[in-house]
N, C-alpha and C positions, 0 to 999 in steps of 0.2 A: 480359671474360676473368676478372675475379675472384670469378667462381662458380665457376672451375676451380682444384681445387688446382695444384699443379705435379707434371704425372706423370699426371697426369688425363687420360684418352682423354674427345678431344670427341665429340658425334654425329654419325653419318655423314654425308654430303653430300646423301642421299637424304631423311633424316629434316629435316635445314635446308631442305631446297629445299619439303618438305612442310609445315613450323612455319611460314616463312617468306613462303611462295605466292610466292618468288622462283625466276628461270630458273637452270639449271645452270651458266651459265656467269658468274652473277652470285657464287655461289658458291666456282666455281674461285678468282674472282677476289678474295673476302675472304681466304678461304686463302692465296693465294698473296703477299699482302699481310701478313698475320699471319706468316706464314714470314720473310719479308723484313725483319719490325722485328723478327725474333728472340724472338715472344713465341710460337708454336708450332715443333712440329718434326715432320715428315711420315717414317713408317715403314713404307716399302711392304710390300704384304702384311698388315697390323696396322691402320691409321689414322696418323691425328693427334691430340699430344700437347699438354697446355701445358708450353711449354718452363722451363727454370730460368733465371731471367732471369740475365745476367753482368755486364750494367751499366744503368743508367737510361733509359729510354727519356725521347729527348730533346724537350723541348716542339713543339708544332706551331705552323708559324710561319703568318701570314695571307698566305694566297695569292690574295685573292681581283681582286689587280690585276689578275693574269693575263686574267681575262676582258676588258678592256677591251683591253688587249694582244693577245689572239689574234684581235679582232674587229672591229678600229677603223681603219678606212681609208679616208682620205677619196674621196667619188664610187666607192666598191662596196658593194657588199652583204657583210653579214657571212658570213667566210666558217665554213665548216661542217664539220670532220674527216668522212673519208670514214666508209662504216659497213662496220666489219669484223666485225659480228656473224658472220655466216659463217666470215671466217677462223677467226676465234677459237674459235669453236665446235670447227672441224674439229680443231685443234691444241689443244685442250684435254684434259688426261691425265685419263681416267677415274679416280674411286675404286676401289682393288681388290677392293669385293665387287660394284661395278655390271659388266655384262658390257660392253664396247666395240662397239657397230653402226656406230659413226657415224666411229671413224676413215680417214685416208684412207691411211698407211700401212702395211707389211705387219707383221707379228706379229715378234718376234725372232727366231723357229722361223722362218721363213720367209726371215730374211735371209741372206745368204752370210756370217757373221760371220767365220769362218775367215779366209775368202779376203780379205775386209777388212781382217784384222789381217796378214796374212803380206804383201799388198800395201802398206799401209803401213810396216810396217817394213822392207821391199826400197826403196820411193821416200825413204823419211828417210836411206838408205844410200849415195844415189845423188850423184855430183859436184855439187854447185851446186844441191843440191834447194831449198835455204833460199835462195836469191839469185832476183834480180826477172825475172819472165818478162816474155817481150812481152806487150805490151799487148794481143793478137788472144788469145792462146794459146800452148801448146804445139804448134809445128810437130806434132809425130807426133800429139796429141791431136785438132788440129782435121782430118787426114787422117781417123783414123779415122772420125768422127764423119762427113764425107765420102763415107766409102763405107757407112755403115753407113745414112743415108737413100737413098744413090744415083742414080742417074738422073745429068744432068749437073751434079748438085754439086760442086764443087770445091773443095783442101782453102783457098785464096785467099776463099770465099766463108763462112767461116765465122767465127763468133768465139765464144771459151766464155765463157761466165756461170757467177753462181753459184747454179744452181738455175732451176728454170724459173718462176719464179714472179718470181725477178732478169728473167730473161728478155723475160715479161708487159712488167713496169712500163720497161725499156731502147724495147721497140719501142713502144709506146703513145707514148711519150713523146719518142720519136726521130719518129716518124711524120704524128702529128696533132698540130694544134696548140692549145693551151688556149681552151677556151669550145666546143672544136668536137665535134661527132655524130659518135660509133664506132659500128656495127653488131655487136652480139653477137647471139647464139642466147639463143632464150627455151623453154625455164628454161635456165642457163646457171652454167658454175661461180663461185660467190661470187667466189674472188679478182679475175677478170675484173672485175668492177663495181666493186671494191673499187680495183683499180688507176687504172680509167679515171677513178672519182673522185678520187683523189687526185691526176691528173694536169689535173684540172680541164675532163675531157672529161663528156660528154651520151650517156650508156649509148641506145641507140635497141633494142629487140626484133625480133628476126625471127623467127617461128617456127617448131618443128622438131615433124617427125611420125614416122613410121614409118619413113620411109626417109630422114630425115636435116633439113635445114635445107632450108626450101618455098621452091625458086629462084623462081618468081615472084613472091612476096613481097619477096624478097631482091632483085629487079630495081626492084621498086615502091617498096622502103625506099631504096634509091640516088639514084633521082630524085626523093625527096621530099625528102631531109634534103642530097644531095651532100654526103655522108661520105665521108672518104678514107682510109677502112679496116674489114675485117669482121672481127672473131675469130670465131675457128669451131676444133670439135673433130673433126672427121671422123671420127674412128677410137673406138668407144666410148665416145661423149659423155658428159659429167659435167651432170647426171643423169641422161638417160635410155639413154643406154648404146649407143645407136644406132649404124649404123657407114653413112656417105653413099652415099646410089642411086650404080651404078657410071652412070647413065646423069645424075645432079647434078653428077658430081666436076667435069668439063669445062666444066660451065654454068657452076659456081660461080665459077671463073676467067674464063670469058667475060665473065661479066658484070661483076667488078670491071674487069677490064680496059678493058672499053667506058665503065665510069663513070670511068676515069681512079685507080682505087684500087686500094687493097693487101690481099690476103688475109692475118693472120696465120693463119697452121694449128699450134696447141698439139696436138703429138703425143705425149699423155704418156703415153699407154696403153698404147703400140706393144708394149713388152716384157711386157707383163700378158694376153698373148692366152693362152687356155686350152690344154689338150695334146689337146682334139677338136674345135677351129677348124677351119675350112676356111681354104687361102689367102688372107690379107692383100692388100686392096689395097694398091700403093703410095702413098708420099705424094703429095699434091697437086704439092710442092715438087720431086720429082721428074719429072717433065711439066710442067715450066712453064720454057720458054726467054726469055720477056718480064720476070724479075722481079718478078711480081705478083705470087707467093707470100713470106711469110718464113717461115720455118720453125722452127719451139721441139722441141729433143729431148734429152730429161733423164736420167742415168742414178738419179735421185731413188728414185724409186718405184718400179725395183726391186730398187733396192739398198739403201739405208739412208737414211731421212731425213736424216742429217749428211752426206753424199757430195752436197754442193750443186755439182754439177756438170752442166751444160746446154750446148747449142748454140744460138746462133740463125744460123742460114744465110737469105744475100739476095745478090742482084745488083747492080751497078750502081753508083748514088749511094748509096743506102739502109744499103749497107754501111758507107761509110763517118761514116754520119748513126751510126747505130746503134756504132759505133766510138768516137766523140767523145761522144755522149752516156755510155757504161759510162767511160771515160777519168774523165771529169769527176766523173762519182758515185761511182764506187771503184778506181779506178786499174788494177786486174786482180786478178784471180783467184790466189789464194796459191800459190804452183809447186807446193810438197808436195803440197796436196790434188788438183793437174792430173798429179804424178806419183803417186800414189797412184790416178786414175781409171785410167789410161794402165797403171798395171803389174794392175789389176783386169779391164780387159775385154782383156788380152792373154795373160792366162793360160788354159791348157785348162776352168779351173774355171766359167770366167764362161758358156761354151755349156752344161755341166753343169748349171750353177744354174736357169739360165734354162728349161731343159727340165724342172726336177725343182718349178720356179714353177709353171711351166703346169700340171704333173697338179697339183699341191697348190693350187693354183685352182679346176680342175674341178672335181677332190673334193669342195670346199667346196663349190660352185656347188651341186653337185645334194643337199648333204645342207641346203643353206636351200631348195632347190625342194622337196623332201620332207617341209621341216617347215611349209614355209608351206602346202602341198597335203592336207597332215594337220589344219593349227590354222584357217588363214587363207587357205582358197582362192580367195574372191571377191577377194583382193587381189593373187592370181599375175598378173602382168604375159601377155599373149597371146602377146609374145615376148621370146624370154629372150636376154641378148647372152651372146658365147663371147669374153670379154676383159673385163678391167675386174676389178672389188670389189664390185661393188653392184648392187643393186635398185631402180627408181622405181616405188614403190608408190602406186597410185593409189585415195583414199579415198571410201567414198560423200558426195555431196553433202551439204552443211550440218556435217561434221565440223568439231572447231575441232582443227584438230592441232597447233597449242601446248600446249592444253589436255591432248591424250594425249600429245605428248613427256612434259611435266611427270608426266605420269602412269605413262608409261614409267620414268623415271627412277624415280620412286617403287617403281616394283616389281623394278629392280634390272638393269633395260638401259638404254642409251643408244643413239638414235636420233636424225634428223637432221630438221628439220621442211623440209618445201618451200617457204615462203613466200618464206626468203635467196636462189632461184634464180632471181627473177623482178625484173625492174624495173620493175615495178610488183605492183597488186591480181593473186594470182594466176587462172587462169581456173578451177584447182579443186584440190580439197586433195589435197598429195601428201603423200609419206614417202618417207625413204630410207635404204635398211638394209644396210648393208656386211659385208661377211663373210671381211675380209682380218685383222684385229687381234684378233678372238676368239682367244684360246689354243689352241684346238680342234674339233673336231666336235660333243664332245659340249657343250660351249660355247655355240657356235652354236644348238643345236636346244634347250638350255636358254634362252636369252635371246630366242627367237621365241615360246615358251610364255608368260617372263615378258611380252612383247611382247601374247600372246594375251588374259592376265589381264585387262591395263590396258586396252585395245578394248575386251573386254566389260563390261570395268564402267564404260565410259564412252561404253555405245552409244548 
């Protein structure tokens, strides 16, 4: 740092990532470090500065016991932090002159901010907002939540989380028991692998095609491994965006149920269906009278990444497993922000948003179908999903697409590589390119160009 005077803009994140031949997120994370010991100061819209120091930065002490510490137990193998590259990846805030592809949620134009601010300062108003809720929920929260999946859910069969990704890690971890095989979808969303491992589960693959998660595979992965649970995204899968054969949805239950397992169904999408969709199938959870389904349904990701507010819905014992487990890890859910959801999706506004989502989705949708059909045709998908943020771009053989993320970046996008989606070698290189957190249109079809640059000069 004392090449920089103080006051001194450093160089962008694009230019280090390029100096450096280090990944984007290796970056964030000096940054965000440098911010923290108060020797930069970050200027949205501008860069980053070297800050005026206030006081001494204090010596560094030796850490290096810790290793022995985090690894040293007799009769196991050392253990190993799960890999959140993905997470991290995805939650990583772009620099503001690179364009955003790779975020997962919506644009600030895009959020109901209003309705957010007017909703929370009605629940901070309200008798007892600050005082300890039940442990399940808010009564009227986990109703609505109730009827808003449907079918014979009931509001008794619900409990709210904070965030569906809380959600993830409660039922993994209520459900299966450590050292044991979960069944996810291959490619599948990062956090999923990221939670299992950290619950000291054995991620197993099953993979997904065109019309959804290959039941008979998914029959064949059951009796090999007797895993007593599948994650699965039915509805606009993360990556590939896919939405389950109406003629899978029934199998897929079948068949957990005949292996004596649990479906999770992370339904995060649900509210992210476009405004020229055809009818939504229902959830799984909804036709499922034996409890083999659990259910994850978040109002996250259409509303604001801070509205960590989620459902998971079950039957039975399960409920009460998944009950005890959130109890124990966070007590519950903060009342304000459960009356703060509750006075959000009961206002006229939340139907408005939600439909003014969808065409501002489509929109989007078809102005990256236009520019990738303009720049990057050989890489348009054959079918395109009507729900979701994103594209699963499928690259020719022998690409290294770390090598073009890096390269992307360098030219001033951010994109998502596909290797994080697979647990293991993946079967071929993908990309994935979102089109929810661009600022705009014109945005978008600039950052598919810079997109275009960095392919061809890395053909």
């Amino acid at each position: 740092m004392d090449r920089y005077s103080v006051g001194e803009k450093l160089p962008s994140s694009r230019s280090l990532v390029d100096r450096h031949r280090v990944s984007p997120v290796t970056v964030s994370r000096a940054m965000a470090t440098l911010a923290a010991e108060g020797l930069v100061v970050s200027r949205p819209g501008a860069g980053v500065y070297r800050a005026d120091p206030t006081r001494p930065v204090p010596a560094t002490g030796d850490t290096s016991w810790q290793e022995v510490a985090l690894s040293a137990e007799p009769g196991l193998p050392p253990r190993r932090s799960p890999d959140a590259t993905g997470v991290l990846s995805a939650l990583a805030v772009a620099p503001p002159e690179v364009i955003d592809l790779n975020s997962g949620y919506l644009h600030p134009s895009l959020q109901p901010e209003r309705a957010l601010a007017t909703a929370l300062t009605r629940a901070g108003r309200r008798p007892g907002a600050w005082e300890r809720p039940p442990i399940e929920g808010l009564t009227e929260l986990r109703a609505w939540f109730a009827r808003d999946i449907g079918g014979a859910v009931a509001t008794s069969d619900v409990l709210i989380t904070a965030g569906g990704q809380n959600a993830l890690t409660t039922a993994l971890r209520s459900l299966v028991a450590p050292g044991s095989p979960v069944l996810v979808e291959s490619p599948t969303y990062p956090g999923i692998l990221a939670v299992a491992q950290a619950a000291g589960l054995r991620p197993v693959p099953v993979p997904v095609d065109a019309d959804g998660v290959r039941t008979d595979l998914l029959a064949d992965a059951f009796a090999a491994t007797r895993a007593r649970a599948f994650v699965c995204q039915p509805l606009f899968q993360n990556p590939t965006g896919t939405v389950l054969a109406p003629e899978r949805r029934a199998e897929v239950v079948r068949i957990a149920h005949a292996a004596g397992a649990f479906v999770l169904e992370d339904d995060y999408a649900r509210r992210l269906v476009h405004g020229d969709a055809p009818p939504l199938p229902a959830p799984l959870a909804a036709d499922d009278p034996n409890g083999v389904v659990v259910h994850i349904r978040s109002l996250t990701k259409a509303g604001s990444p801070s509205l960590r507010v989620a459902a998971l819905a079950a039957r039975g014992p399960a409920f009460e497993r998944l009950r005890a487990v959130q109890a124990v890890d966070s007590f519950f859910v903060p009342r304000v922000l459960q009356e703060t959801a509750l006075q959000l999706v009961g206002a006229p506004g939340w139907p408005r948003h939600l439909r003014a989502l969808g065409v501002a989705l489509r929109d989007r949708r078809r102005v990256m179908v236009d520019a990738l059909t303009r720049l990057l045709p050989e890489l348009l998908p054959a079918r395109l999903p009507y729900g979701g943020y994103h594209f699963w771009l499928r690259l020719p053989d022998g690409r290294d697409v770390r090598a073009l993320t890096s390269a992307a970046l360098r030219a001033g996008v951010a994109v998502t590589p596909g290797p994080g989606y697979f647990t293991a070698e993946p079967p071929a290189p993908y990309l994935r390119v979102g089109y929810a957190y661009a600022e705009g249109p014109e945005r978008l079809v600039e950052g598919v160009e810079r997109l275009r640059r960095a392919y061809t000069e890395h053909a």
